[in-house]
Every structure is written in C-alpha cells, then in structure tokens.
One Martini backbone bead per residue (centre of mass of N, CA, C, O) as a GRO file, in nm:
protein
  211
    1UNK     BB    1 -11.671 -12.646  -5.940
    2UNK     BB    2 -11.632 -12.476  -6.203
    3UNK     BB    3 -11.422 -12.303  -6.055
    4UNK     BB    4 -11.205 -12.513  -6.062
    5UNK     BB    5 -11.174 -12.587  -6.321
    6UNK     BB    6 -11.101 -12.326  -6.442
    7UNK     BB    7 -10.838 -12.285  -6.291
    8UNK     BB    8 -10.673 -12.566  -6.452
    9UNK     BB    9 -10.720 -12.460  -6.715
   10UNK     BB   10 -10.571 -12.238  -6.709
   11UNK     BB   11 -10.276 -12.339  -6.589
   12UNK     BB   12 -10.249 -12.540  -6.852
   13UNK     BB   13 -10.235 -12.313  -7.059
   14UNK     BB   14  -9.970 -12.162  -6.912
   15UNK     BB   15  -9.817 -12.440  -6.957
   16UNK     BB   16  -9.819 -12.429  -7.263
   17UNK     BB   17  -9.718 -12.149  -7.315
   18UNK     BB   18  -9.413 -12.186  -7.209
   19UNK     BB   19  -9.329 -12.414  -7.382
   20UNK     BB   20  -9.338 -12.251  -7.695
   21UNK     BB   21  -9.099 -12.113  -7.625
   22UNK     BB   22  -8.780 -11.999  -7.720
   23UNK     BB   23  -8.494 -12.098  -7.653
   24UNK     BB   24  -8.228 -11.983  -7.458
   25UNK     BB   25  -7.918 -11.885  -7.619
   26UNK     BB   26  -7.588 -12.002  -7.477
   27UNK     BB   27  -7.327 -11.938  -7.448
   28UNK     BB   28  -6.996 -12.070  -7.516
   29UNK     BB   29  -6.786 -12.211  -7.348
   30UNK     BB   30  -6.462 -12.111  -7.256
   31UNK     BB   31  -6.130 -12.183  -7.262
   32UNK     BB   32  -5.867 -12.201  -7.119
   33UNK     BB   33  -5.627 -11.983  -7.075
   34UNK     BB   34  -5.323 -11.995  -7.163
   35UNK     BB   35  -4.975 -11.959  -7.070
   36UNK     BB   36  -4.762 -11.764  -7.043
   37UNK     BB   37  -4.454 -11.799  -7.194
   38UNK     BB   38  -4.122 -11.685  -7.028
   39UNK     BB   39  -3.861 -11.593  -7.110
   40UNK     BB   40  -3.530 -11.581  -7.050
   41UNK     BB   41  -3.327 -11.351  -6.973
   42UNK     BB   42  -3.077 -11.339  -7.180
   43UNK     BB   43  -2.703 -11.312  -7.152
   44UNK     BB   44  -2.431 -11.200  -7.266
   45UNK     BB   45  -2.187 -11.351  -7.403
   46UNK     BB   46  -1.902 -11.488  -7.307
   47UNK     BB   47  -1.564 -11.475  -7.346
   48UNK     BB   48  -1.279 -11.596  -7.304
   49UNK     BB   49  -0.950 -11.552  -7.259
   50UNK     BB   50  -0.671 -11.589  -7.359
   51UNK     BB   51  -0.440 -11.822  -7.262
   52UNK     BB   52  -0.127 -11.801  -7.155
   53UNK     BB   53   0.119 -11.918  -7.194
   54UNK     BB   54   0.342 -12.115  -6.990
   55UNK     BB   55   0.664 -12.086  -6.929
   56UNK     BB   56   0.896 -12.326  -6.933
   57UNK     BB   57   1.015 -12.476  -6.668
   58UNK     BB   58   1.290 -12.580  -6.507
   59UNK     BB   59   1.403 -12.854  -6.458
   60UNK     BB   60   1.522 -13.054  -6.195
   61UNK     BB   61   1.746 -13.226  -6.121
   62UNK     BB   62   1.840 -13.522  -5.991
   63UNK     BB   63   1.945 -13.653  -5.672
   64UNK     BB   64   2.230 -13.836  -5.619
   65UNK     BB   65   2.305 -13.996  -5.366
   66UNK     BB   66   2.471 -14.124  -5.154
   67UNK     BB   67   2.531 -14.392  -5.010
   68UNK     BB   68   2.529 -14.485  -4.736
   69UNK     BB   69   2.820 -14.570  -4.542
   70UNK     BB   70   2.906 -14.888  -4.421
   71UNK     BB   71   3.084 -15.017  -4.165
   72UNK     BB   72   3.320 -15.238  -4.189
   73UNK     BB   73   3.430 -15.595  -3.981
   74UNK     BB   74   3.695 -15.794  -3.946
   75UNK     BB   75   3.790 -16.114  -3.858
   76UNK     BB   76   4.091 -16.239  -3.789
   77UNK     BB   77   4.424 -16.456  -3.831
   78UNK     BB   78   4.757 -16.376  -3.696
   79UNK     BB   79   5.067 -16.364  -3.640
   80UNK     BB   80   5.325 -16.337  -3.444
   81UNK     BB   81   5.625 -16.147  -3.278
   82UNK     BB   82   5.761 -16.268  -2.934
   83UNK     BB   83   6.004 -16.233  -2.723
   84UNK     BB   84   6.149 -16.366  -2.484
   85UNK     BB   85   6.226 -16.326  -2.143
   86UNK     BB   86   6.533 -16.411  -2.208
   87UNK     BB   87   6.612 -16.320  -2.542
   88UNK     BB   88   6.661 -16.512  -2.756
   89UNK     BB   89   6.397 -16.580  -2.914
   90UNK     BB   90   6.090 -16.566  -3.142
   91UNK     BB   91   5.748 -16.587  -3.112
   92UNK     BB   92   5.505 -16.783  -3.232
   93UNK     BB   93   5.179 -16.625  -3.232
   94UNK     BB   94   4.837 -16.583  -3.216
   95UNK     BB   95   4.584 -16.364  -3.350
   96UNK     BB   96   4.318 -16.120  -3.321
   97UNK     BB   97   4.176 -15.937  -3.563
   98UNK     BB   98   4.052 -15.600  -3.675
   99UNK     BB   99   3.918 -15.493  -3.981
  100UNK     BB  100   3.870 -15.201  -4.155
  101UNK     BB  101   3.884 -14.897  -4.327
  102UNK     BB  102   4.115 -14.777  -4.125
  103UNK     BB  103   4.252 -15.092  -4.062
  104UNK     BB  104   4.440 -15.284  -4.190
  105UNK     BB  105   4.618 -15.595  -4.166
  106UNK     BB  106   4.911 -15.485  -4.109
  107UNK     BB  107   4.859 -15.280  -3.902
  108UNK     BB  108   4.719 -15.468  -3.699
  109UNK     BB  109   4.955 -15.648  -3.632
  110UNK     BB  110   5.171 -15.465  -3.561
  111UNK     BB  111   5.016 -15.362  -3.338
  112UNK     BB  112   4.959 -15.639  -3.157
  113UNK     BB  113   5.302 -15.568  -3.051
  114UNK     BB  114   5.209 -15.329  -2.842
  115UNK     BB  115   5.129 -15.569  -2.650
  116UNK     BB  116   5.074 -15.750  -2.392
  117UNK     BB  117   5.139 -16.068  -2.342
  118UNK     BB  118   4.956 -16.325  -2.183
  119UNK     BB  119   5.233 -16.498  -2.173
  120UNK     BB  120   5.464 -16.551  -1.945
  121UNK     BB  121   5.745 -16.583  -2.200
  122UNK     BB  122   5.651 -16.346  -2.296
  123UNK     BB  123   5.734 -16.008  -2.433
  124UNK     BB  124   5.765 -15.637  -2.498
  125UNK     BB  125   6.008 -15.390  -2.675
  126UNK     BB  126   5.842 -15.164  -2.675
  127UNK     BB  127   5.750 -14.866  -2.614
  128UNK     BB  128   5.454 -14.710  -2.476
  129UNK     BB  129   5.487 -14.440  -2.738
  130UNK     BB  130   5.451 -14.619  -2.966
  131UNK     BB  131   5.385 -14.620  -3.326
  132UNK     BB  132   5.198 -14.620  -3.643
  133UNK     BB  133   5.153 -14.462  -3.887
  134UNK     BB  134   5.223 -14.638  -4.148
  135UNK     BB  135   5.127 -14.888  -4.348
  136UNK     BB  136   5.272 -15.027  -4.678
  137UNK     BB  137   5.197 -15.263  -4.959
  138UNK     BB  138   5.444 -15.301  -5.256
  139UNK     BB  139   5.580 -15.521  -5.455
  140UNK     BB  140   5.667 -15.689  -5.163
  141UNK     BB  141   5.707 -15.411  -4.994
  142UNK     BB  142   5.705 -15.282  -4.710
  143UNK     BB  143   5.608 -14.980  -4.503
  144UNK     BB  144   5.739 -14.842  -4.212
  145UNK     BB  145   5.597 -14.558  -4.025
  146UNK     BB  146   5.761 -14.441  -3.759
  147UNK     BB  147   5.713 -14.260  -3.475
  148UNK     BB  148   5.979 -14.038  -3.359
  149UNK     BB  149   5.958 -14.165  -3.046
  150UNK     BB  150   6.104 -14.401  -3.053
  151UNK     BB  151   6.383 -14.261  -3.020
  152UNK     BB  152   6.354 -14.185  -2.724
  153UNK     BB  153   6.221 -14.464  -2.586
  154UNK     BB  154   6.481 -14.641  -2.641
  155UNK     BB  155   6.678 -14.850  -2.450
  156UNK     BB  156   6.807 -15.082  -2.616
  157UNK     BB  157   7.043 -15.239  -2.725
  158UNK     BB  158   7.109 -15.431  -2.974
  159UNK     BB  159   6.900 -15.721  -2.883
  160UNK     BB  160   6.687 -15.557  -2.908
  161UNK     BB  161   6.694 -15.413  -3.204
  162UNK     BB  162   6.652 -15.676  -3.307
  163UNK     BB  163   6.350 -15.759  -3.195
  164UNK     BB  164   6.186 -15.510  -3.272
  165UNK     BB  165   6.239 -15.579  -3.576
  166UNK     BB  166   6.228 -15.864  -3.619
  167UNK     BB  167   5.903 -15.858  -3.531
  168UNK     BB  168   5.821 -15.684  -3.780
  169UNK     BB  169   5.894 -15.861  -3.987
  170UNK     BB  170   5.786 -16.144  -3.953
  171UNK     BB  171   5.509 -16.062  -3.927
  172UNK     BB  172   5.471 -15.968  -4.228
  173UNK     BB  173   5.623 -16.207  -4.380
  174UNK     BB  174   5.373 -16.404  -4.315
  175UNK     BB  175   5.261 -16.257  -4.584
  176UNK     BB  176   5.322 -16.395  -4.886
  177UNK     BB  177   5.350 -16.060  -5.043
  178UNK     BB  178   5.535 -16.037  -4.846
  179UNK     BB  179   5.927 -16.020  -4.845
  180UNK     BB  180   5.982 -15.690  -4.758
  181UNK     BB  181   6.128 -15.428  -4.499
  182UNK     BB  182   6.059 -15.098  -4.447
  183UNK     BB  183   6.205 -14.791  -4.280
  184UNK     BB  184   6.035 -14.509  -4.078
  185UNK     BB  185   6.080 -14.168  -3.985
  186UNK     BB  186   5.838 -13.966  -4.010
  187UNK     BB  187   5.900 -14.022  -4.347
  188UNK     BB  188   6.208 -14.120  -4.278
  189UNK     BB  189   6.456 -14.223  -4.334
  190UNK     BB  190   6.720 -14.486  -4.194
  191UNK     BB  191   6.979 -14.619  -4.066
  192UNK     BB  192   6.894 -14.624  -3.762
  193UNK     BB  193   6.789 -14.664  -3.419
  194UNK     BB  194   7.041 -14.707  -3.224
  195UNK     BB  195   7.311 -14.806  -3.374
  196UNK     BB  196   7.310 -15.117  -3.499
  197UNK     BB  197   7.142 -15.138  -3.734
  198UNK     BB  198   7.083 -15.170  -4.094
  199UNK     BB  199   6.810 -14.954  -4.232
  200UNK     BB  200   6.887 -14.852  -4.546
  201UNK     BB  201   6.761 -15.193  -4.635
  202UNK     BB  202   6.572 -15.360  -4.689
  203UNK     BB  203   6.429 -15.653  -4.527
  204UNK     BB  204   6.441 -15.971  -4.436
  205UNK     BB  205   6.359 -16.259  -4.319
  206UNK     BB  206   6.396 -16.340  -3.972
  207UNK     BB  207   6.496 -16.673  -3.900
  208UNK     BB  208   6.715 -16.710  -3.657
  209UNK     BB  209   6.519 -16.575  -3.443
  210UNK     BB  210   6.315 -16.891  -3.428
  211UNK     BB  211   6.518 -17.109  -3.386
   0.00000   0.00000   0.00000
C-alpha cells in the first residue's frame, strides 16, 4: 500500500514539474504573399502614315434622255368629193379618216379619194397607181404634189381631168383654211394634167361641179 502511495506522489510532482516549464515561443504565421503583378510588354506605338488627298474626280454631267416619244393618232370625220359613175357631177361623201404624226389631215384627205367607195352611184378617177408626194397648207393655199406616175397612167379626156381636179380642190377647200389649191408634179409646176385644163395658177373651190 506504501509503495501505491509512492507511485501516485511520485506521478503528481512530475506533473507539477512539466507545468512550471515556461511555454515554448512559436513564431507567427506569416500571411499569404501577394502576387507579384506583371505588366504587359508595351510595344512601340505606330503612327498612321498620313493619307494623301485623292485628286477630286470630275462629275459627270447626267444624262437626260429625250422622253420615248409615244405615236399618237386620231380619227375624224372629212368631206370628201366622188364624181357619179354618169360622169355628170361630184358627189360629197362622209369619210373617217386617221390623223397620226407622219399623215396629217389634208394627206389623209386627198389619200381617201384614192380608195373605191363603197356607195353604188359613185366611182373613182384616179388611176391605180396615182401617189400623193406631200400635202402642204401655208396661208390659204394647199399645195399637192402628185408623184409623176400620174402623167402616165391617166387616160381620161377632159372631163375625166376636170373631175379629178375637181375632187382634190373640193375636197381640201372644205377644211375652212385652205381658199385655194395649187398642183405639183414630182415637185415641180405644171401647166396641165393631161392638155385640158390650165394647172399654172392655183384654183379656187369648183362649186360647179356639185350643183
């Protein structure tokens, strides 16, 4: 029992002793070390080379195109003189004719005294291939100028070139401007047709001829 006591005493001083020892000094955490920042390597600036004007180009002027030019054409209603297939006087007949930029209305005329009409009693003196070159109307006076087949294919007397004067004076002097009308062959004067009538100065309306 002695030695238990002993032991026990023993035990307690050497952990007396171990208390009294003085505490053992630990050095302080150091803190975490920052990282080290890295600049990006610089590279030397550039300047921009200076930029040369460019020489003013010339304009180029616009182009205005001519409007596309559009034919026009128009119908009217004309007068028109056929003599009676008696020979005896000219008959005044209606006609529609078309009016467009290249036959005016005197052309277009005198062109449908050309065409056989339709009406039974009436007939044409033209020969087939009777032309009219222009029509031209300048204060008051018509100017026909029949292409030159005509000298050659009329074959009628006197009465036949009355009738077929007749009807181109008649039928133009119905357009309210024109007064008188004179004759040209390939465009040149003439003194008749066919030997009967007097073509060297212009005539006026033959009212005669439709009494």
């Amino acid at each position: 029992m002695k030695k238990i006591l002993m032991a026990a005493m023993l035990a307690l001083l050497m952990l007396t002793a171990g208390c009294d020892k003085p505490p053992v000094d630990t050095p302080p955490a150091e803190p975490p070390a920052k990282p080290v920042e890295t600049k990006p390597e610089s590279k030397p600036e550039v300047k921009p080379e200076p930029t040369k004007p460019e020489p003013d180009k010339p304009i180029k002027p616009v182009e205005n195109k001519p409007a596309r030019h559009e034919k026009t054409e128009q119908s009217m209603n004309v007068k028109v003189y056929y003599p009676d297939d008696s020979g005896m006087r000219l008959v005044e007949v209606e006609r529609e004719i078309i009016v467009d930029d290249s036959v005016d209305k005197y052309t277009a005329a005198v062109e449908a005294l050309l065409e056989v009409p339709d009406e039974e009693n009436l007939t044409t003196i033209f020969p087939k291939n009777t032309r009219f070159r222009k029509v031209t109307v300048k204060d008051g006076l018509a100017t026909v100028d029949i292409d030159g087949s005509i000298l050659k294919g009329f074959v009628g007397g006197s009465t036949g070139e009355e009738f077929l004067i007749g009807s181109i004076v008649d039928t133009l002097t119905n357009f309210p401007e024109v007064k008188r009308v004179k004759f040209l062959v390939d465009g040149q004067e003439i003194e008749t047709l066919s030997g009967h009538m007097d073509l060297s100065a212009p005539l006026e309306r033959m009212n005669s001829l439709t009494e």
